[in-house]
VOGU-3710 file (C-alpha; in Angstrom, 3 decimals, decimal comma):
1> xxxxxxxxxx> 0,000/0,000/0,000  1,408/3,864/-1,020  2,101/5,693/2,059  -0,716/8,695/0,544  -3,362/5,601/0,154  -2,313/4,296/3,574  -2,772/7,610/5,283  -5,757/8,326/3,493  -7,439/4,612/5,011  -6,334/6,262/8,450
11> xxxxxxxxxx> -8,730/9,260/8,126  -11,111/7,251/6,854  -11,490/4,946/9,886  -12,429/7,828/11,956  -14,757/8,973/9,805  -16,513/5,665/9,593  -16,346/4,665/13,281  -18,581/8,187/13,589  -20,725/8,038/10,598  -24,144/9,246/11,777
21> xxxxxxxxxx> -23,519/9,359/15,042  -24,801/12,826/15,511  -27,665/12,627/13,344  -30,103/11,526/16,493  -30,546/11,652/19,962  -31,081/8,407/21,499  -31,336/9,944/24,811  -29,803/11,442/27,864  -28,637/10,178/30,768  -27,786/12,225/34,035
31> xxxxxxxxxx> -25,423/11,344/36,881  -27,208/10,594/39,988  -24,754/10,654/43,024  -22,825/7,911/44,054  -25,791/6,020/43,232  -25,428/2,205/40,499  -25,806/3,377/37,211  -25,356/0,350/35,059  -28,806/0,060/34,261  -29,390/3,715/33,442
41> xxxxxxxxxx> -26,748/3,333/30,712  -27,334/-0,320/29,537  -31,250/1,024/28,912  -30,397/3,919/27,198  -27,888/1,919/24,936  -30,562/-0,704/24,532  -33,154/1,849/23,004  -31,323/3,362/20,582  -31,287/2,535/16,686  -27,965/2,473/14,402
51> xxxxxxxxxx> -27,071/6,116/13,884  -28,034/7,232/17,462  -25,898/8,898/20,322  -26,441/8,505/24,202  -25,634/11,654/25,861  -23,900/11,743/29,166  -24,595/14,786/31,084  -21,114/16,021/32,542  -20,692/14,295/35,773  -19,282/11,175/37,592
61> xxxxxxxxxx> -21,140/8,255/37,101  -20,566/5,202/39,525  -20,739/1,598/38,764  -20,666/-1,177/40,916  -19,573/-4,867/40,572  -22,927/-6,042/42,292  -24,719/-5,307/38,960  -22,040/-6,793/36,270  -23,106/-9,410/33,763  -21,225/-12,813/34,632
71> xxxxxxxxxx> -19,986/-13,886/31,044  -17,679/-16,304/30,144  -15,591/-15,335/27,628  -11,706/-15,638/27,442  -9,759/-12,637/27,132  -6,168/-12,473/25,484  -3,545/-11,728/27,234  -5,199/-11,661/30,897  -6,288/-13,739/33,595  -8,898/-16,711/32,508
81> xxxxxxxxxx> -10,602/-17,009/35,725  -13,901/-17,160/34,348  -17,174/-16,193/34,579  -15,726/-12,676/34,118  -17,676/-9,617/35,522  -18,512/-7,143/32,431  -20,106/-3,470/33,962  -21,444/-2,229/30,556  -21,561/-5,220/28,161  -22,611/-3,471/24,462
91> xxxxxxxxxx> -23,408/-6,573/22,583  -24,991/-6,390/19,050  -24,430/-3,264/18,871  -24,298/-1,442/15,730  -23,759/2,443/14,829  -24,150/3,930/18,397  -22,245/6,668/19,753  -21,803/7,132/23,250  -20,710/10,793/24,156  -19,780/12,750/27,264
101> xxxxxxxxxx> -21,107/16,137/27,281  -19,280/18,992/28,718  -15,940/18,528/30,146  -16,877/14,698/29,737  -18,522/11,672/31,885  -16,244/10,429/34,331  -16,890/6,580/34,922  -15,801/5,341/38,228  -15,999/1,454/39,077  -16,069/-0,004/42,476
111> xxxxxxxxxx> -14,904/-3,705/42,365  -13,022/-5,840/39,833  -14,828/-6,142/36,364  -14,585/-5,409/33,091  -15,784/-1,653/32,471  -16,921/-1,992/28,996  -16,961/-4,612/26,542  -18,241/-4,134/22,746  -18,233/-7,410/21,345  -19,847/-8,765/18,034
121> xxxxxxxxxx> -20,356/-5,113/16,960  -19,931/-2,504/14,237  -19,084/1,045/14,103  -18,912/1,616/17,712  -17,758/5,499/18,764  -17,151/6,092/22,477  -16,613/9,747/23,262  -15,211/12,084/25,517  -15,757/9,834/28,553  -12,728/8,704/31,016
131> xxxxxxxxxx> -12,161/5,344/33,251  -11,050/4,881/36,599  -11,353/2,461/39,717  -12,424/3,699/42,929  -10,093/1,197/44,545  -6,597/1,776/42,477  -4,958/-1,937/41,705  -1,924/-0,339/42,736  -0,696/0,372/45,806  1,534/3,916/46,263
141> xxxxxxxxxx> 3,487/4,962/49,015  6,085/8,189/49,426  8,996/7,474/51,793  9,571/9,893/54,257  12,342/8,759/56,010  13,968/5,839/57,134  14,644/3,836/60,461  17,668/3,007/61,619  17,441/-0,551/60,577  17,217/1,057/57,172
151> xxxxxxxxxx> 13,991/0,167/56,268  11,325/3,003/55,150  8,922/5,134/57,131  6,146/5,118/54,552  3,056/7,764/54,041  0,524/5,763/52,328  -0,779/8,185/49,740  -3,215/5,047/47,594  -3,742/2,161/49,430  -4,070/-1,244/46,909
161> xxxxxxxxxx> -7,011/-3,168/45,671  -5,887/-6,407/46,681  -3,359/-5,692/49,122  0,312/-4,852/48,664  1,974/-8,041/46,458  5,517/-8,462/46,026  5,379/-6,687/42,739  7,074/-3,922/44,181  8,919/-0,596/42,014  10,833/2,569/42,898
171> xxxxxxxxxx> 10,092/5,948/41,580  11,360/9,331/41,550  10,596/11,652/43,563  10,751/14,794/41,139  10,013/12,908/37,505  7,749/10,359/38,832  9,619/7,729/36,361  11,174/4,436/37,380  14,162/5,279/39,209  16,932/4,545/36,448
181> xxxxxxxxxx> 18,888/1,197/37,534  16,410/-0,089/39,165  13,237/-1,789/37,375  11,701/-5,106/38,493  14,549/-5,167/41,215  16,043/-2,822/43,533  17,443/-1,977/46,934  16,459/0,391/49,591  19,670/2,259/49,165  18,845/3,424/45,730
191> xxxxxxxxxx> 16,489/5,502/47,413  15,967/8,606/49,242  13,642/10,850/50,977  10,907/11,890/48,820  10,541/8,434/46,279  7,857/6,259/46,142  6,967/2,777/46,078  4,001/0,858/44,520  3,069/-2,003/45,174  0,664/-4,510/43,088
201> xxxxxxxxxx> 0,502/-8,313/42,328  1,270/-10,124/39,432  -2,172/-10,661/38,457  -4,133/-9,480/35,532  -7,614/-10,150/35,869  -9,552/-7,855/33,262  -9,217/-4,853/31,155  -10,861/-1,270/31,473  -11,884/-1,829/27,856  -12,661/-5,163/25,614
211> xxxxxxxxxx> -13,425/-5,072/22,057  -13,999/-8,683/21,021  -15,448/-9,236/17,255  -15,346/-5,542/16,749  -15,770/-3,604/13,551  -15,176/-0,139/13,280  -14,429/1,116/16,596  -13,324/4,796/17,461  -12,529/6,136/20,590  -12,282/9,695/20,987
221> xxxxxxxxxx> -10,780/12,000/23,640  -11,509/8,807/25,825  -8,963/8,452/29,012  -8,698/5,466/31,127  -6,610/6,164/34,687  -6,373/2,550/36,305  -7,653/-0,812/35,602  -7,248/-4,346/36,824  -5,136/-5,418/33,679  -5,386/-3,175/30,458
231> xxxxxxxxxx> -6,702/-0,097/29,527  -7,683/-1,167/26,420  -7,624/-5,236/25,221  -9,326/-5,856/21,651  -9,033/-9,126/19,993  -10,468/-10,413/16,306  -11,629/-7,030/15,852  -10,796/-4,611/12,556  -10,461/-1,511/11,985  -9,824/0,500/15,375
241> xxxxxxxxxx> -9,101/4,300/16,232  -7,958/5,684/19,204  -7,661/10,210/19,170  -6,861/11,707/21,990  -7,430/10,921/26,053  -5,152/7,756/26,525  -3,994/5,752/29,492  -2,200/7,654/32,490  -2,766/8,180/35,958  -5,579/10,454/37,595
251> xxxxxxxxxx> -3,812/13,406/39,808  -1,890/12,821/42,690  -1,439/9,229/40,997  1,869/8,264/39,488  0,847/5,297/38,632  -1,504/3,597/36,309  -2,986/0,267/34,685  -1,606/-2,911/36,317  -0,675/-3,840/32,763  -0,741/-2,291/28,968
261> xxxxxxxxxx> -1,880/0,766/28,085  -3,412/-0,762/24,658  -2,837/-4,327/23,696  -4,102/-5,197/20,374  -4,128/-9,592/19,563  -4,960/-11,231/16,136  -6,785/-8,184/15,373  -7,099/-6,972/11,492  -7,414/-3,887/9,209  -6,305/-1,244/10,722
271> xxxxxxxxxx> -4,999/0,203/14,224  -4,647/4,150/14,192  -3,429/5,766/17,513  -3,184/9,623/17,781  -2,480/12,112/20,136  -2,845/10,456/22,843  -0,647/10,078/26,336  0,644/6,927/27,716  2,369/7,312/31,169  2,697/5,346/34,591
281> xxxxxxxxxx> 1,143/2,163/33,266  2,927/-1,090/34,330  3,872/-2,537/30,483  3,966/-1,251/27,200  1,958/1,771/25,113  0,793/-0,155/22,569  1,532/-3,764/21,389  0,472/-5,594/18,522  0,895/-9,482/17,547  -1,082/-12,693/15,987
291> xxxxxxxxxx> -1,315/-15,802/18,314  0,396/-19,000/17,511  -0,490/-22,255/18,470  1,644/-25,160/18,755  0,705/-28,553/16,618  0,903/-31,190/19,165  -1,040/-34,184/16,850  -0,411/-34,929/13,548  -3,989/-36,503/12,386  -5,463/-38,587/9,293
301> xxxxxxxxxx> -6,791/-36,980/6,356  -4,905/-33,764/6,717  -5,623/-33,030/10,580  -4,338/-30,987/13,328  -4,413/-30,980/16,751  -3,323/-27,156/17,808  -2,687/-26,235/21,435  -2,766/-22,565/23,164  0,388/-22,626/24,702  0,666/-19,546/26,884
311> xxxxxxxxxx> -2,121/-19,732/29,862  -3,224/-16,281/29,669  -4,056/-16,622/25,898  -6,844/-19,894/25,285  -10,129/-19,926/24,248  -10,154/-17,336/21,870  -10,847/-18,008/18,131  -7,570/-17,785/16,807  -9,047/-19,801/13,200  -12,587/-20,214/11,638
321> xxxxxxxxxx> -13,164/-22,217/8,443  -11,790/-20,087/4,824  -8,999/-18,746/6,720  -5,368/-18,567/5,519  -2,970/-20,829/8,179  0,593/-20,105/8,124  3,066/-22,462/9,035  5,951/-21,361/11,676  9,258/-23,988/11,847  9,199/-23,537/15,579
331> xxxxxxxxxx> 13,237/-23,998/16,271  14,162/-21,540/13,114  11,059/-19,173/13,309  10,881/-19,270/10,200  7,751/-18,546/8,356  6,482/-21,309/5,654  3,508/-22,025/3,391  0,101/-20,736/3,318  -3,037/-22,822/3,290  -6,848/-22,830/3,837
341> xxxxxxxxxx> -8,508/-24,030/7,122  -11,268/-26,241/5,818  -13,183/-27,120/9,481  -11,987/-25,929/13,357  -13,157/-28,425/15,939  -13,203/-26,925/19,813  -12,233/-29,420/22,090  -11,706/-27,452/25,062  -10,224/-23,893/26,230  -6,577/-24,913/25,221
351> xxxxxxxxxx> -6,975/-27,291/22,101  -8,532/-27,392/18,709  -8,445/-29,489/15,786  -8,040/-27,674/12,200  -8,976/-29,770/8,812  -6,681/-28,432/6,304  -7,293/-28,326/2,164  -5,723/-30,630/-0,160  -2,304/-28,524/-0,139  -2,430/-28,135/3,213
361> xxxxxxxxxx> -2,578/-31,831/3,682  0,837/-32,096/1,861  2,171/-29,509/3,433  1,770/-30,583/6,959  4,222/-33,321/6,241  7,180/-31,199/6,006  6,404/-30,192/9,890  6,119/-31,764/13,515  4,510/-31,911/16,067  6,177/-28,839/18,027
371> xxxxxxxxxx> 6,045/-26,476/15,176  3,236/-24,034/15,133  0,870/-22,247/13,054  -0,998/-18,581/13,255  -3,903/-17,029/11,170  -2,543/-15,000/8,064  -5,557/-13,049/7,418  -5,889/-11,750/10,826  -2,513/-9,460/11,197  -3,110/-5,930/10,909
381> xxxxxxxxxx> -1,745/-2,458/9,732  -0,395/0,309/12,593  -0,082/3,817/12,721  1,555/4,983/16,061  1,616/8,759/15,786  2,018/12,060/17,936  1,535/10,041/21,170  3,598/11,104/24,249  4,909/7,518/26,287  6,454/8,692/29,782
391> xxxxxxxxxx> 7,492/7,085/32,871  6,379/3,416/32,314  7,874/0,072/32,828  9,294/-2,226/30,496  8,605/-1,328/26,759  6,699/1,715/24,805  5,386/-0,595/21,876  5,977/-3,518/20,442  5,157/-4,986/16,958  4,687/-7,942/15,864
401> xxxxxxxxxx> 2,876/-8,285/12,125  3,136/-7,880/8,822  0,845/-5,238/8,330  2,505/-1,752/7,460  3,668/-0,149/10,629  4,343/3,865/10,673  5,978/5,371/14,264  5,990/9,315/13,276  6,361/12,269/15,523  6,115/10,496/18,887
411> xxxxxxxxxx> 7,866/11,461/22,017  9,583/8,582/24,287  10,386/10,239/27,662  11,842/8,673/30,450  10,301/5,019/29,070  12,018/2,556/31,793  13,081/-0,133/29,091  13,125/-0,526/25,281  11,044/2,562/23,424  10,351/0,042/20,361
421> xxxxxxxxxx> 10,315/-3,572/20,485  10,018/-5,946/17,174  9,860/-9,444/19,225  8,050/-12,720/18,118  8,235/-16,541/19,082  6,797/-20,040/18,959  8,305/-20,909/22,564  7,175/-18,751/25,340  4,350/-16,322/24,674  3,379/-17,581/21,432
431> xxxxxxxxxx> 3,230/-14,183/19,865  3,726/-13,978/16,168  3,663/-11,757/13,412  6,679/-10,971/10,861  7,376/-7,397/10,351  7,770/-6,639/6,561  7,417/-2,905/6,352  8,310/-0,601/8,840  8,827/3,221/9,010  10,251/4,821/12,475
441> xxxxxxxxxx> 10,252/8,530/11,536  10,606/12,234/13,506  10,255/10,586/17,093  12,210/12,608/20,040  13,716/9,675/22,256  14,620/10,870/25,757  16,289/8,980/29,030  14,979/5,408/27,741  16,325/2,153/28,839  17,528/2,644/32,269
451> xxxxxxxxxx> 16,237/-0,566/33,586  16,369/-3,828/32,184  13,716/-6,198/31,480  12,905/-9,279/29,142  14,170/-8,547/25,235  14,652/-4,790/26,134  18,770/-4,462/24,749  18,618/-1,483/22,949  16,292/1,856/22,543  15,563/0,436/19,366
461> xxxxxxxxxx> 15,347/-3,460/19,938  14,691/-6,482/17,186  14,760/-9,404/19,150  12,616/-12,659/18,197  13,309/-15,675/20,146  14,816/-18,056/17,903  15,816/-21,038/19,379  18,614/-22,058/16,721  19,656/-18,999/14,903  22,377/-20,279/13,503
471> xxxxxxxxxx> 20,133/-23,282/11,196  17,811/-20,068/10,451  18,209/-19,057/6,683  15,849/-16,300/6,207  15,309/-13,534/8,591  12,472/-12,917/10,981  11,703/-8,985/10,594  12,637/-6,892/7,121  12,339/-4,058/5,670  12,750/-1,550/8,962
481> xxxxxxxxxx> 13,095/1,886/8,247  15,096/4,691/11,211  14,960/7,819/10,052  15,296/11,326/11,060  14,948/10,682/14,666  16,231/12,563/17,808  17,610/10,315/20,258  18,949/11,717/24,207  19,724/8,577/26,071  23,523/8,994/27,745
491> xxxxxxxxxx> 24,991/5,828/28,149  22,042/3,403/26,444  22,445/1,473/23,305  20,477/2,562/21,047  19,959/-0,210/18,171  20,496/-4,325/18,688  19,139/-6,831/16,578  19,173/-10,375/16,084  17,023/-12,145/12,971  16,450/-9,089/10,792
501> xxxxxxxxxx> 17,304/-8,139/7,154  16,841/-5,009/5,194  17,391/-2,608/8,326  17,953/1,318/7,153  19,417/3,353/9,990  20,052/7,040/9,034  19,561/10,721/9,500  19,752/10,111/13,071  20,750/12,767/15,722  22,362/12,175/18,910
//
């Protein structure tokens, strides 16, 4: 795709996502205290007709867990501890628009849940409307002092959801980033008076938002300050915008979501994110990759067995019948031949069986069992532009597909690992996706990498887990494009890569 036909698909996302959405008034809603309004909202949603908007008054509206939908349905990426509690569940749901009015709805959930979830819906706009938890899953505390012993006096300033975990990170006092040299690990005596520690578990239980068979999603000036795993999770969906708002903590926070800011898996189309601000979350900005599975059965009649490997990624359709299947040499990551999924057989949360065509069939004999496979059809394009990512942990994004991928005009400040990550594997997470066409243009890089964490060994970092590099014959990731960048990072390395061809590094400033 031309770079002018490729930026003019971009504006036309957002025009689509809002198409109509003005045109009526499906009704109003008003705030009402502290009071449960999940069923205000849910009827208002339920009345209106494709090309309607619910208004939000300007207020805070309060939602409690009491009153979420139990649904099972597996989430990538998170916790599967299902059923799952889902606040505002928009099912169905097709050209709605739901808009704060004013200086915007504030939503504010007590309890774990999901806060929204569109799923098996079509051109979707949520407006100027912001997320938050009235009981932050993460724990902050300012040191004051110390004892003698050398252990801190602490001045709880947010006390934890679920208590303090042994997730625990120091922060600066005056930037509020990740103290540099520290990370997932450090020592009382890299800190003084005036730092904080958080303090959060390991687990991931849901996202602030879900978009699960999604079409045509925008979200506008829409700001999510905490959440339980994500701010934003959206699997086998297409076609998603995200202007303004963003994920980043509420004031007199310095912390927000317990996980990514936006996590997009075996999604399609399009992913556009603009202008928006990424800071304090616990993992990356933005990251975008196709799920493998591993074949663990070699059947009759040109049958597979496939297995979800990674237990925080099952149960999600990954294949459905006239899909393309890719094959992935497991030990060599390399990619191999394309074929058509003829039948998909659930057995359970972790395993399905796939009937392949006839060239499928022959295919399959080339691999084994311990090789894997990942949809072709379902890896989309990216555009990652004029976004600010500040004083997070681990990476700013990470990209895994083959889709077109265009970083412009972002700024990377004070990002505690990597700024840009090109990873991929059939071992570990099971997150695939070669990159074939990449542009990293006009992006201001500033005080990244001062903490290390997994596959984070440069600013600028291609590293795919290949388990025998040296059999591999064709690279991983091509075609990567650094140009015209700004890069302020004393003493960090800023480009490693292992598994890539066609890299073009120039017009850089230091």
């Amino acid at each position: 795709m031309k770079k002018t036909t490729f930026l003019a698909a971009m504006a036309a996302i957002s025009a689509a996502c809002a198409s109509g959405a003005d045109a009526k008034r499906a009704a109003d809603v008003r705030a009402d205290g502290t009071n449960d309004m999940t069923r205000a909202v849910l009827d208002a949603v339920a009345k209106a007709a494709p090309g309607d908007t619910v208004r939000l008054a300007e207020g805070e509206y309060h939602f409690y867990s009491a009153s979420a939908r139990r649904m099972d349905i597996y989430i990538s990426n998170h916790d599967q501890d299902l059923p799952r509690r889902v606040q505002l569940p928009l099912c169905g749901t097709h050209g709605l628009k739901i808009e704060g009015l004013g200086k915007g709805a504030r939503f504010v959930f007590h309890g774990e849940s999901t806060g929204i979830l569109v799923m098996d819906s079509d051109h979707v706009a949520l407006a100027n409307i912001t997320l938050d938890w009235a009981e932050s899953p993460i724990g902050e505390a300012k040191i004051a002092g110390f004892w003698e012993n050398g252990a801190p006096k602490l001045e709880w300033t947010v006390r934890a959801f679920d208590g303090e975990g042994n997730a625990r990170m120091l922060w600066d006092a005056k930037t509020h980033a990740i103290k540099p040299g520290t990370g997932d690990v450090f020592s009382m005596s890299q800190a003084v008076p005036g730092d904080f520690i958080s303090f959060r578990t390991w687990s991931r239980p849901s996202p602030a938002i879900c978009l699960y068979r999604a079409n045509r999603v925008l979200l506008k000036n829409v700001s999510v300050h905490s959440a339980h795993g994500m701010g934003l999770l959206a699997q086998r969906s297409a076609d998603i915008a995200w202007h303004g708002g963003g994920v980043f903590p509420r004031k007199g926070c310095i912390c927000s979501t317990k996980a990514d800011a936006t996590h997009f898996s075996n999604c399609r189309g399009i992913i556009y994110v603009s202008g928006a601000l990424f800071s304090g979350m616990m993992d990356d900005a933005i990251n975008v990759h196709s799920t493998c599975l591993r074949i663990v059965g070699k059947l009759p009649e040109g049958r597979i067995r496939c297995r979800y490997m990674h237990p925080q990624a099952i149960g999600f359709e990954v294949f459905k019948p006239g899909e393309r299947l890719r094959f992935i040499r497991a030990r060599t990551l390399e990619n191999g031949p394309v074929s058509i999924v003829k039948s998909v057989e659930r057995e359970d949360a972790e395993n399905v069986v796939l009937t392949l065509d006839g060239t499928g069939a022959k295919v399959l004999a080339g691999y084994s069992e311990g090789d894997a496979v990942e949809n072709a059809d379902w890896q989309p394009s990216v555009v990652f532009t004029g976004n600010t990512v500040k004083n997070n942990r681990a990476r700013a994004a990470l990209f895994t597909t083959p889709g077109k991928v265009v970083v412009t005009d972002n700024t990377f400040d004070r990002v505690s690992g990597s700024a840009i990550l090109f990873a991929g594997d059939a071992a570990n997470w099971y997150e695939s996706g070669a990159c074939e066409d990449v542009l990293i243009a006009r992006n201001v890089f500033k005080d990244c990498l001062t903490s290390q964490y997994q596959f984070c060994t440069a600013v600028i970092a291609v590293a795919p887990t290949v388990q025998d590099l040296a059999a591999q014959k064709t690279a991983y990731h091509r075609n990567i494009r650094v140009t015209d960048n700004t890069f302020s990072c004393p003493g960090a390395k800023l480009y490693d890569g292992v598994s890539v061809e066609g890299l073009v590094w120039e017009g850089n400033r230091e």
